[in-house]
C-alpha positions in Angstrom: -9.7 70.6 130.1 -12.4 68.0 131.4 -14.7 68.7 133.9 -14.1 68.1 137.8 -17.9 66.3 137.9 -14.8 63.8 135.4 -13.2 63.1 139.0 -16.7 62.3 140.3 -17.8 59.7 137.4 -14.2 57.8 137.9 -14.2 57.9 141.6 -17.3 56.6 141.5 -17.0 53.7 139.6 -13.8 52.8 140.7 -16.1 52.6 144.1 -18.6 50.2 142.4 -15.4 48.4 141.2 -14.2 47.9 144.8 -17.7 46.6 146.4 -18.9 44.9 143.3 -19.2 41.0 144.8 -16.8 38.3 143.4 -17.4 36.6 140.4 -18.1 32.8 141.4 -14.4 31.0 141.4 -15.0 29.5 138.0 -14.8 25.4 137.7 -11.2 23.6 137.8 -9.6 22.5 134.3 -9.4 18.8 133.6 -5.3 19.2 133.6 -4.6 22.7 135.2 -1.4 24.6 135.0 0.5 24.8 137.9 2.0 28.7 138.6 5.4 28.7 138.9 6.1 32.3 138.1 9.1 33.8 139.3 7.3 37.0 139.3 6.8 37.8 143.1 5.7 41.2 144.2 7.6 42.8 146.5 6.2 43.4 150.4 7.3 47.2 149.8 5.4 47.8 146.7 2.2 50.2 148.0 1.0 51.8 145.2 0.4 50.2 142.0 2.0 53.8 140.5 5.1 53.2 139.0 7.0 55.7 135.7 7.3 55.7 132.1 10.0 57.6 130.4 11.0 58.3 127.0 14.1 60.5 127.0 16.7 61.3 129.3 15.3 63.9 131.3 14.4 62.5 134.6 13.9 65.5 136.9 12.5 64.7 140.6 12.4 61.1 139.7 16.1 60.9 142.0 13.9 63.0 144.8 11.0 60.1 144.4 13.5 57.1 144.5 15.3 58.6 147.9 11.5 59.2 149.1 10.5 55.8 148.6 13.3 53.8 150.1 13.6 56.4 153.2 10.0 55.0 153.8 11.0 51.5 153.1 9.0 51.6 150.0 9.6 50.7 146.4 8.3 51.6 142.8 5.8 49.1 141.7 7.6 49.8 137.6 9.6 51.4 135.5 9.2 51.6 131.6 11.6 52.9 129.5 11.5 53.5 126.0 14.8 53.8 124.0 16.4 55.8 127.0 17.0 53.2 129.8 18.6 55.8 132.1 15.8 55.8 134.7 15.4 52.3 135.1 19.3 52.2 135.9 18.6 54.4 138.8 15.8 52.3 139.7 18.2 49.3 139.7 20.3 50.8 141.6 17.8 51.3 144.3 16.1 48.0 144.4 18.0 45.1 141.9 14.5 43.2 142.1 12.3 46.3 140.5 10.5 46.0 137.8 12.2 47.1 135.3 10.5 47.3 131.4 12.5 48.3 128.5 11.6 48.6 124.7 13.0 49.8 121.8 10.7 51.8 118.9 12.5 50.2 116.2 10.9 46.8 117.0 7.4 48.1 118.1 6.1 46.2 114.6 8.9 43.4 113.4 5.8 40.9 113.1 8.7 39.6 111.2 11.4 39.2 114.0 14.1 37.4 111.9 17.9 36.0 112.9 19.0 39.1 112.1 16.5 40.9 114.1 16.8 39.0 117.4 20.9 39.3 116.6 20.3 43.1 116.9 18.3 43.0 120.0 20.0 40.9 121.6 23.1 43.3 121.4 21.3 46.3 122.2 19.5 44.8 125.1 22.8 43.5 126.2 24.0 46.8 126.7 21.6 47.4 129.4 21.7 45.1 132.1 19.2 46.9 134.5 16.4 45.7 132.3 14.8 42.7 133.4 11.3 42.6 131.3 11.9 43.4 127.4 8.8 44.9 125.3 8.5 43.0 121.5 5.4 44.4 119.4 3.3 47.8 120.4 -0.2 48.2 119.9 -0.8 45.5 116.8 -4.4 45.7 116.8 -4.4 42.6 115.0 -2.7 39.5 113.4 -2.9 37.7 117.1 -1.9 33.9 115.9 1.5 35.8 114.7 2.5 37.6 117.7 1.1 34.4 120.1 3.4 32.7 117.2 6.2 35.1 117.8 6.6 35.4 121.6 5.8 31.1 121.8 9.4 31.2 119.6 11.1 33.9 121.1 10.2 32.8 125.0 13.5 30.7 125.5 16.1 32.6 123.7 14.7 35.4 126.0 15.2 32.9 129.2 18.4 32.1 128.2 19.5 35.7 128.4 18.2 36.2 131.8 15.1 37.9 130.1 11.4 38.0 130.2 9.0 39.2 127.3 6.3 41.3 128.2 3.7 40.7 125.5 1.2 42.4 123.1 1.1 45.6 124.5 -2.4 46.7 123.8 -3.3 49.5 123.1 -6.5 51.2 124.8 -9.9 49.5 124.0 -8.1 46.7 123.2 -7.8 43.4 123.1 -11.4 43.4 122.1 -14.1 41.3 124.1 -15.1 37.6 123.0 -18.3 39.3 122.0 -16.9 41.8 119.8 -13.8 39.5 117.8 -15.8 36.1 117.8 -12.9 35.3 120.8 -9.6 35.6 118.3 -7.8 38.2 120.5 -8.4 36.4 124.3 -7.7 32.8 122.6 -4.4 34.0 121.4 -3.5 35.6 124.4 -4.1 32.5 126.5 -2.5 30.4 124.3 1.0 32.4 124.8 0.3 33.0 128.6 -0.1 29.2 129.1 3.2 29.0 127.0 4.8 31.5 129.4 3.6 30.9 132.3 6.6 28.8 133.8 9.6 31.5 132.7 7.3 34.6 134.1 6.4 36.4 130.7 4.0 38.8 131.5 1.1 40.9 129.4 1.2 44.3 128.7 -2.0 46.6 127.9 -2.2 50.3 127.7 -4.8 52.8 129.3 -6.0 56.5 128.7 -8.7 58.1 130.0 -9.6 60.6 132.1 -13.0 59.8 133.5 -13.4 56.1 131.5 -13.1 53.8 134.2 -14.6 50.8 132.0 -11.5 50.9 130.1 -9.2 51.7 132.5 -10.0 48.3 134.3 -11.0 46.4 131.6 -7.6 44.2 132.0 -9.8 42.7 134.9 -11.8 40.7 131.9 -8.8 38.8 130.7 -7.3 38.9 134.2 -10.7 36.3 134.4 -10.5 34.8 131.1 -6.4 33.8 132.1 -7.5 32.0 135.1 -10.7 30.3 133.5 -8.3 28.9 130.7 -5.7 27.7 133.3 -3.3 30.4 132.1 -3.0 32.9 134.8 -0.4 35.7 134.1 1.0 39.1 135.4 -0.4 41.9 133.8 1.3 45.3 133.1 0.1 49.1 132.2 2.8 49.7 130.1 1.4 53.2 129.1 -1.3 54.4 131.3 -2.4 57.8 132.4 -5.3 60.4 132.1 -4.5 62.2 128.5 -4.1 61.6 125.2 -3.4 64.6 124.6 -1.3 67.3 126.9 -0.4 67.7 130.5 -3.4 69.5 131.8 -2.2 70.5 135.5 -0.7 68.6 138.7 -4.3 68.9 140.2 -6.1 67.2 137.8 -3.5 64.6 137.6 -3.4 63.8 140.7 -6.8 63.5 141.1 -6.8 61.2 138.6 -4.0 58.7 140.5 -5.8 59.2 143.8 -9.0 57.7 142.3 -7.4 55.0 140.0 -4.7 53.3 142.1 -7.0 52.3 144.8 -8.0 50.1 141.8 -5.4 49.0 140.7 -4.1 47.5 144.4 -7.0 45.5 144.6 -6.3 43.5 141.5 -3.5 40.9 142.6 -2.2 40.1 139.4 -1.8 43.5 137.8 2.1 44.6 138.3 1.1 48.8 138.3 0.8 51.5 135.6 3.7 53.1 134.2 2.1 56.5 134.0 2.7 58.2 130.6 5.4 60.0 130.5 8.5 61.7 131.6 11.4 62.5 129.7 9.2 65.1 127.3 6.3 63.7 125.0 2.8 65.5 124.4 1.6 64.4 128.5 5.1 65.3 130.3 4.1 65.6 134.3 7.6 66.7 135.5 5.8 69.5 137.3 3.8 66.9 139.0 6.6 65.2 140.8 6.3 66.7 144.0 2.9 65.4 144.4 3.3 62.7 143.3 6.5 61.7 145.2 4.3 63.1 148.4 1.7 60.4 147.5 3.7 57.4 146.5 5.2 57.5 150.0 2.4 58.1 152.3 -0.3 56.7 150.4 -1.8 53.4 152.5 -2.4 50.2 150.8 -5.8 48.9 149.5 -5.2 45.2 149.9 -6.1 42.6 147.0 -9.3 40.9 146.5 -10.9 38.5 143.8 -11.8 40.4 140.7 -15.1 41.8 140.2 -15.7 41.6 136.2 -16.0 45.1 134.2 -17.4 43.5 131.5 -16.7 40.5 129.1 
């Protein structure tokens, strides 16, 4: 287990994060993009804490639903992966939620063909409570074919009612302009400004116990999107403090009482769908308690301009 001096290093920089002085509102394009996302946030999302789930075991997330709408609250998101049962119940509680969904079987069809999108489009069908689908996980790579991809996909998935969330990074990526010569971020943009009008969003994954640089560092493309006139919603699809196994309701919710402060602050990140529920090696199912306790009391750290990580 990490140390408790980990809890001091993350609450600390997640402090610095907070009082760190804007960066200077970058100058306007020549032609800027208007944003006409349909992606509002809703005036009862408090914490940026939402739930991932991977199977069909969903205990105390009924308890943590009923909490949060007793106290006029609501889960800032739900993933699901394969098993969209708690996102149904999430539906059910607020039709608005934000509601992510993904299939395994698709995490790397680079190659999305006819028959491919004929096959999703079924399946996906079959779940109606699903409002944001997941296409390509953790492709550390091959960025002009998945901008490529989503740019084609983006209004057979508005047709449907859908909206793509895309990339799906996996932690310590996308890289930095200094590190990739720029490839990654200039991809990224380029489907973002695509997307911005139908509301497709961005998803990046997080892990880390006491690594607060990467934990945040979707603040530096937050900044990129805006500087490139391409300003879009960003999503921890997987986020939470382990790659490895459930450690202990203490340490894990020391962990989401230093990084969610965080997260509020940042106006276009949607939450962090905390890895996972529903089995897996980081199941916090003995955590609910606590964490129901805290998603309905905690008080809200209102947004403010981005202070830069790094770039």
């Amino acid at each position: 287990m990490l140390p408790r001096r980990g809890f001091l290093k993350l609450a600390g920089a997640m402090a610095l994060a907070g009082c760190l002085p804007p960066t200077p509102t970058p100058s306007p394009v020549a032609t800027p993009t208007p944003i006409t996302s349909p992606l509002r946030f809703a005036s009862t999302v408090v914490s940026k804490l939402g739930i991932h789930s991977i199977g069909p075991r969903n205990t105390g997330v009924h308890d943590l639903f009923d909490r949060l709408e007793a106290a006029g609250r609501q889960i800032a998101i739900v993933k699901c992966r394969d098993d969209m049962g708690v996102a149904n119940l999430a539906a059910s509680h607020w039709p608005q939620a934000i509601t992510i969904g993904a299939f395994t079987d698709y995490d790397g069809a680079l190659n999305f063909d006819e028959d491919d999108w004929s096959d999703f489009r079924e399946r996906a069908r079959r779940n109606p409570s699903i409002r944001y689908w997941e296409l390509l996980n953790e492709i550390d790579g091959e960025w002009i074919t998945q901008a490529d991809l989503y740019i084609r996909l983006m209004p057979r998935f508005e047709d449907e009612g859908w909206r793509l969330v895309m990339f799906n990074c996996a932690t310590g990526t996308p890289h930095y302009p200094r590190d990739d010569g720029g490839v990654a971020y200039a991809q990224i943009a380029r489907a973002c400004a695509a997307g911005q009008a139908g509301g497709h969003i961005v998803g990046v994954h997080g892990y880390g116990f006491d690594r607060a640089n990467e934990l945040l560092r979707h603040r530096s493309l937050a900044r990129y999107l805006i500087e490139q006139g391409a300003r879009t919603k960003i999503a921890l699809t997987e986020f939470g403090p382990w790659e490895g196994t459930f450690e202990g309701t203490a340490d894990f919710m020391g962990w989401c009482t230093s990084i969610d402060p965080a997260l509020m602050q940042d106006e276009d990140m949607i939450g962090g769908a905390l890895w996972t529920l529903g089995g897996g090696w980081a199941d916090y199912t003995p955590a609910m308690p606590a964490l129901t306790e805290y998603l309905a009391t905690v008080t809200r750290h209102y947004a403010v301009q981005l202070p830069m990580v790094m770039r």
